[in-house]
C-alpha positions in Angstrom: 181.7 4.0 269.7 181.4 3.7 266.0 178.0 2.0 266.1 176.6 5.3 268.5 177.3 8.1 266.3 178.9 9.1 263.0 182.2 10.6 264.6 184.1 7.4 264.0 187.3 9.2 263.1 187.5 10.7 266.4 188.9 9.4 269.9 187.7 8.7 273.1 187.7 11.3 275.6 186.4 12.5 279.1 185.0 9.0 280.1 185.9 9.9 283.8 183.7 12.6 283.9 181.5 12.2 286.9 183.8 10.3 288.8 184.1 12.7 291.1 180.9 12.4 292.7 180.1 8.3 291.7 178.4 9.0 288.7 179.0 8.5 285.0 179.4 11.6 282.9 180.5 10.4 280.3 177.9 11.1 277.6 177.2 14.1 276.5 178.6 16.5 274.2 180.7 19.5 274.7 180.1 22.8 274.3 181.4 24.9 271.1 185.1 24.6 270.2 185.8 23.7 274.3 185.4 21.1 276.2 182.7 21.8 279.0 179.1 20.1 279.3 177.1 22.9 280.1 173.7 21.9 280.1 171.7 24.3 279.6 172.7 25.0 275.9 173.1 21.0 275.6 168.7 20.6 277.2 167.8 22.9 274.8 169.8 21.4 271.5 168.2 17.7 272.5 164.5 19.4 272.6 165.1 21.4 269.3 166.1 18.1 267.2 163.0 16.3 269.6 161.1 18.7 268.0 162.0 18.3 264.5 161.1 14.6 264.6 158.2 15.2 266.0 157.2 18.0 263.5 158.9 16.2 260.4 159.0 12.7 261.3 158.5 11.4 257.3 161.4 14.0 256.3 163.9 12.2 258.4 162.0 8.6 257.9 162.4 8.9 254.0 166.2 10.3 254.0 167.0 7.4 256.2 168.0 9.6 259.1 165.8 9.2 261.6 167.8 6.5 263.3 170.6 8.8 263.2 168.8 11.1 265.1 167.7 8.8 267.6 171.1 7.8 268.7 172.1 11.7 268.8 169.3 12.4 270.9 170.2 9.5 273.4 173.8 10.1 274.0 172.3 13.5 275.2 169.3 12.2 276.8 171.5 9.4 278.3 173.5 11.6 279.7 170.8 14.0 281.6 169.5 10.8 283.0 173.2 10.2 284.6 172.6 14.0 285.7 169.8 13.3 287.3 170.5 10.8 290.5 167.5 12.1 292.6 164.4 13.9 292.5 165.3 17.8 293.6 169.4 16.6 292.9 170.9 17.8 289.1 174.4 18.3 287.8 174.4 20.9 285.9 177.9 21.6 284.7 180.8 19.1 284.0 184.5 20.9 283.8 185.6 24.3 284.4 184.6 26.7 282.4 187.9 29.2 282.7 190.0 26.7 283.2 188.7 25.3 279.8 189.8 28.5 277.6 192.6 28.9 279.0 193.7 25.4 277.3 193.9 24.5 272.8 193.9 20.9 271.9 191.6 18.4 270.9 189.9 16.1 273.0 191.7 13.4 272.2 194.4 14.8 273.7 192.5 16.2 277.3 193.4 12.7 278.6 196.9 12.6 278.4 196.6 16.7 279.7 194.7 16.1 282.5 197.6 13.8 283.9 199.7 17.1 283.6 199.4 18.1 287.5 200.2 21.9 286.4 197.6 22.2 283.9 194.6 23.8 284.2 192.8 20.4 283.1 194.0 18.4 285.3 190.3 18.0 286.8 187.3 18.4 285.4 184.6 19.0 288.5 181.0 18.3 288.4 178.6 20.9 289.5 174.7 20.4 290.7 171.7 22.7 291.7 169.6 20.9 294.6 166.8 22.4 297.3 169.1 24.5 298.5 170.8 25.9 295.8 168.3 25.8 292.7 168.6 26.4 289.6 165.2 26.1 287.5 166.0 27.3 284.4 169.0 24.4 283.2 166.5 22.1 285.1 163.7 23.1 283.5 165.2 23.0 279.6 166.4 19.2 280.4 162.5 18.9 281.8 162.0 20.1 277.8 164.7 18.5 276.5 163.4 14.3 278.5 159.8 15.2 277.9 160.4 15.9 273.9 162.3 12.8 273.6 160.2 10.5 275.4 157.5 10.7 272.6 159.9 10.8 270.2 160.7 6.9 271.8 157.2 6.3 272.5 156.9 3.9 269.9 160.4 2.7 268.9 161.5 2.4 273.3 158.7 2.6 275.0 160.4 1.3 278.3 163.5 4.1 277.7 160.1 6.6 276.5 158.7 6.0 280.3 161.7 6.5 282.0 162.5 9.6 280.5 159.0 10.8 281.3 159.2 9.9 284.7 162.9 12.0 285.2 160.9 14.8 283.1 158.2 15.0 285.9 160.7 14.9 288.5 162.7 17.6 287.3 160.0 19.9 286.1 158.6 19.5 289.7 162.0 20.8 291.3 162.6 23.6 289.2 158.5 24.5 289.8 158.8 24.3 293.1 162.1 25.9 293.7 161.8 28.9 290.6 165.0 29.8 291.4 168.5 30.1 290.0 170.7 31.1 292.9 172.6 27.9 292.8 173.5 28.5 289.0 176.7 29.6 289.5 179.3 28.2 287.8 178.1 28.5 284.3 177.0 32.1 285.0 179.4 33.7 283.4 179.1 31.2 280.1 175.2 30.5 279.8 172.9 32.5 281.8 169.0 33.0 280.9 168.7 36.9 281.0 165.2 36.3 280.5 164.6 34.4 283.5 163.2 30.7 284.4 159.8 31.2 283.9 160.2 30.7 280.1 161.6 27.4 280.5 158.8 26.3 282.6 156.4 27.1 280.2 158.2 25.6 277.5 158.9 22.2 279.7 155.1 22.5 280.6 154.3 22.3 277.3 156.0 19.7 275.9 154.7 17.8 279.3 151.3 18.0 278.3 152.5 17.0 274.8 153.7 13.6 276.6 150.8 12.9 278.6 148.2 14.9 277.7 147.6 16.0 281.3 145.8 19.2 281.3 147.3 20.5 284.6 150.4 20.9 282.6 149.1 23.3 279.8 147.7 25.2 282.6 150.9 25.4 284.1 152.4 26.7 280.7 149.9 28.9 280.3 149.9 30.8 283.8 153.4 31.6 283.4 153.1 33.6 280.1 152.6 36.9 282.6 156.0 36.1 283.9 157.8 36.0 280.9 160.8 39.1 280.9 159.9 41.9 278.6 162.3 43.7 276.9 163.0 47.0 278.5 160.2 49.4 278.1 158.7 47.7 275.9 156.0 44.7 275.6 157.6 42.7 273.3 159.3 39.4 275.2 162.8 38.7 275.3 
């Protein structure tokens, strides 16, 4: 919608997504030039602008962005919400990856193609990581990516600020508990952390204790430095 975002000039699209296992998808952006959610780039977008207003807020405040960057951030953080129906359950992954490049158009027009019952688009599948088939790493960047923005809303929404906290804790939890990633499968071949989960428990450990200023979570942050992947024969990390 024109009052959410400044992409007025484009159409609606994908507001289906998630259908296919009751929930709504359809938030979110897409990925590149294509038209998949993958989440784990997606988590760690949301927490880098999070970041920024929390570093800068009176650079945004005085350009009269900060608004601007509100709403971007919600659409996203919206949207992992929507991911996130229960405690150790996250979809991680909406649309099919090969299916995806191996169809050109614009958005606008993926509504009309997925009608097309010999295209490649004709579905666009959800995909989730639960107890049994973890994935810690995407759930642990949209730990980063909820925790960021709930201090970013702290003061403007602090009802939407606790609600993002509380699905933060949740999924930093699961993706603690699990530290695991053999149910990431589908986006493997498109996003995969070659330097492992334990990163992105740090990094959503962190901006936990930035939230609540519970010291058990820099001490969580801080006893996974050990963990973090080296490069090869060498000390530096990847």
């Amino acid at each position: 919608p024109e009052d959410e975002i400044r992409n007025n000039w484009r159409g609606d699209s994908v507001l289906n997504d998630g259908s296919d296992v009751g929930l709504d998808l359809s938030k979110g952006w897409f990925d590149a030039g294509d038209h998949v959610k993958f989440n784990l780039p997606m988590a760690y977008t949301v927490t880098m602008l999070s970041w920024a207003a929390y570093e800068y807020p009176e650079a945004f405040e005085n350009s009269g962005q900060m608004e601007y960057l509100k709403k971007e951030i919600k659409w996203v953080t919206d949207y992992l919400i929507n991911c996130h129906p229960e405690p150790n359950v996250f979809y991680y992954q909406v649309g099919n990856g090969n299916a995806d490049h191996a169809w050109w158009g614009p958005a606008e027009a993926l509504e009309a193609e997925m009608q097309n019952s010999n295209s490649p688009m004709k579905a666009r599948p959800s995909f989730k990581v639960d107890m049994n088939s973890p994935g810690s790493t995407v759930v642990g960047e949209s730990a980063a990516a909820l925790a960021s923005a709930s201090i970013i809303f702290k003061d403007s929404d602090p009802s939407y600020s606790a609600e993002l906290l509380s699905h933060a804790e949740q999924l930093f939890n699961f993706a603690d508990t699990t530290k695991s990633d053999t149910g990431y499968t589908e986006a493997e071949n498109f996003y995969k952390s070659w330097s492992g989960f334990y990163d992105e428990l740090s990094w959503a450990a962190v901006w936990l204790y930035l939230a609540t200023n519970d010291s058990q979570y820099l001490d969580k942050a801080e006893s996974y430095v050990e963990d973090w992947e080296k490069e090869d024969q060498s000390d530096l990390i990847k």
